[in-house]
N, C-alpha and C positions, 0 to 999 in steps of 0.2 A: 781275559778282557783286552788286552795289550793289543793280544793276537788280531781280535776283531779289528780295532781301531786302526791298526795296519795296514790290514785288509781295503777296509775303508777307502785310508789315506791314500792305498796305491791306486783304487780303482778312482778317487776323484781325479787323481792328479792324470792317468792313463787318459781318462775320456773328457776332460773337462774342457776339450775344445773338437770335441767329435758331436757332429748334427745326432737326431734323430735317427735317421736312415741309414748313419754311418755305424753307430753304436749295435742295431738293426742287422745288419750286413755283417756285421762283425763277428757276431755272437751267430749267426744264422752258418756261420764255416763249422762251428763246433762239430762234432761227430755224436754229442747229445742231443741237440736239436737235426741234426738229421737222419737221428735212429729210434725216434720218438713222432706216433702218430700225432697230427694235427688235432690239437686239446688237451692234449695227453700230458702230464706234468713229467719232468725230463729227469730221473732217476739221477741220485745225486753218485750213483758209481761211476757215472763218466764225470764229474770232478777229479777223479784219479787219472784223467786221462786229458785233462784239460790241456791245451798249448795255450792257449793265449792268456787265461785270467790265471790272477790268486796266483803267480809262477814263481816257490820257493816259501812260499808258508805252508804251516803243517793243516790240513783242511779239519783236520781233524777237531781243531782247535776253533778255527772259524766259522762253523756253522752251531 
């Protein structure tokens, strides 16, 4: 639980002055969402490979 709450904490505190479009943009660089057809739900094995989120917690524990 800790783990999630963390998770959380990190991601409000990362985006909580990032627009829409920015947050959008952001996550649209992943290499999940650009190896994933459009509708298509984005396979949680590229979280192993994330750069930008969740960087230094165990994912394992987070989802």
């Amino acid at each position: 639980m800790a783990s999630k709450l963390t998770a959380l904490a990190f991601e409000k505190d990362m985006f909580q002055k990032f627009s829409v479009r920015q947050i959008r943009d952001f996550f649209h660089q992943e290499k999940g969402y650009q190896h994933t057809k459009d509708g298509a739900t984005i396979s949680f094995q590229y979280a192993q490979e994330s750069k930008n989120i969740i960087i230094g917690l165990d994912i394992a524990n987070v989802v």
